[in-house]
C-alpha positions as a Markdown table, in Angstrom:
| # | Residue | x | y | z |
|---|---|---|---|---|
| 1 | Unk | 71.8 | 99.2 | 103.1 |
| 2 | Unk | 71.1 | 102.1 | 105.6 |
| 3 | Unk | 69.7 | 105.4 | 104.3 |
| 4 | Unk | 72.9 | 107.8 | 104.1 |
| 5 | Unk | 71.5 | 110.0 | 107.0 |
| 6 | Unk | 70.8 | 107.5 | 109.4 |
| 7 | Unk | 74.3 | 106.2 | 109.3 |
| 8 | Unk | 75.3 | 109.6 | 109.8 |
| 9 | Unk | 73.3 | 109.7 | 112.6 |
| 10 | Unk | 75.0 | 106.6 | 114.3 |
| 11 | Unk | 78.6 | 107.1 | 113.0 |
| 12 | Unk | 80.9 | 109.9 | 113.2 |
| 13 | Unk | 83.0 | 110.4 | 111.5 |
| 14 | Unk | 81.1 | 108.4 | 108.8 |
| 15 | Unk | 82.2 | 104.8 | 108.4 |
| 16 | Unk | 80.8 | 101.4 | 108.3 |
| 17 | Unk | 77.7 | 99.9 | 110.6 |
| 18 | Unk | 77.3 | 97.0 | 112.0 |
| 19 | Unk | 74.0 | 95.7 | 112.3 |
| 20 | Unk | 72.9 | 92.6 | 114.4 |
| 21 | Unk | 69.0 | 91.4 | 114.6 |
| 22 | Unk | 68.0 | 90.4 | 118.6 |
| 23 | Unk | 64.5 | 89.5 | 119.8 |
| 24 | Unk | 64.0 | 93.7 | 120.5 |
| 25 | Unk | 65.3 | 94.5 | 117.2 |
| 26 | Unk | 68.0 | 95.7 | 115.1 |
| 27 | Unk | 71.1 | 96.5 | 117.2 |
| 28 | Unk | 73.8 | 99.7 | 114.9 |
| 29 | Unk | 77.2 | 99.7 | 116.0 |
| 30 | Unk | 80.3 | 101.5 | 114.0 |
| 31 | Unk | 83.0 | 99.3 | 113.1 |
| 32 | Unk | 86.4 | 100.4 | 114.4 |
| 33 | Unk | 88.6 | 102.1 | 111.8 |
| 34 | Unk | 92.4 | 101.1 | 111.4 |
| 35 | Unk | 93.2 | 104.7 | 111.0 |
| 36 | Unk | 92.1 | 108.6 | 110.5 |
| 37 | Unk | 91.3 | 110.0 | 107.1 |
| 38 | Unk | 91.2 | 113.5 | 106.1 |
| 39 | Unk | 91.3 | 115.8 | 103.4 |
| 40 | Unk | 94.8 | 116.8 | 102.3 |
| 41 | Unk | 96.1 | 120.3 | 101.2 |
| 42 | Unk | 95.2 | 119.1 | 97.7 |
| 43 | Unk | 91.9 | 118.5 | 98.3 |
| 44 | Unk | 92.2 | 114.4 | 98.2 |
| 45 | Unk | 91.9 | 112.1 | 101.3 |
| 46 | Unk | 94.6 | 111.3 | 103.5 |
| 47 | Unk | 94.3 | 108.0 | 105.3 |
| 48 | Unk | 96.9 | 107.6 | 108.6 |
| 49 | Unk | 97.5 | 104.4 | 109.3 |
| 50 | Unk | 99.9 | 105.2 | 111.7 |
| 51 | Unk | 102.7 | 102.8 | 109.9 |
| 52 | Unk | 104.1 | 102.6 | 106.4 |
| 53 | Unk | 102.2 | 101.3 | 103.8 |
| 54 | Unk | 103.7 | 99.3 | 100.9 |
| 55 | Unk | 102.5 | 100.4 | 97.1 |
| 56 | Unk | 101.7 | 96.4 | 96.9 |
| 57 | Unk | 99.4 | 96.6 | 99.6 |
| 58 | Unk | 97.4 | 99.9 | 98.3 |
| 59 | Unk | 97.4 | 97.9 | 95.2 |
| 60 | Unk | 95.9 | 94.7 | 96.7 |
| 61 | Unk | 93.4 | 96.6 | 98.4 |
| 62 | Unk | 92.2 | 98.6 | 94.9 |
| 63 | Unk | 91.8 | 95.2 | 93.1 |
| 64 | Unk | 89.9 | 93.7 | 96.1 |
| 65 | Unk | 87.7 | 97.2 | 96.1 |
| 66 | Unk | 87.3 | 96.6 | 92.4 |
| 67 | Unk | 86.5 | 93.2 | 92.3 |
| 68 | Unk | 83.6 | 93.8 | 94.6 |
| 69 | Unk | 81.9 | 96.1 | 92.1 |
């Protein structure tokens, strides 16, 4: 796992890094996002997609989140 700041450093707005090994070392890249999150009137995160999304599929992605803890 990379420090907090250093991924700030490389991604912005913060997301998730890739990193690849090469013969001149570690190569950080951000991994495109499938949408744009921000913080809603009440004070909880928005995610846009930019389609619908279906209550199954927030679901799905919960347990998955879950089951990975």
């Amino acid at each position: 796992m990379l420090p907090r700041g250093m991924r700030e450093d490389v991604v912005t707005p913060p997301g998730e890094v890739l990193v690849r090994r090469t013969p001149e070392g570690l190569v950080l890249s951000q991994i495109p996002s499938e949408g744009n999150a921000e913080i809603g009137s009440d004070g909880l995160p928005v995610l846009h997609l930019g389609r619908r999304v279906t209550n199954e599929e927030v679901l799905d992605a919960l347990d998955r989140e879950r089951a990975e803890r």
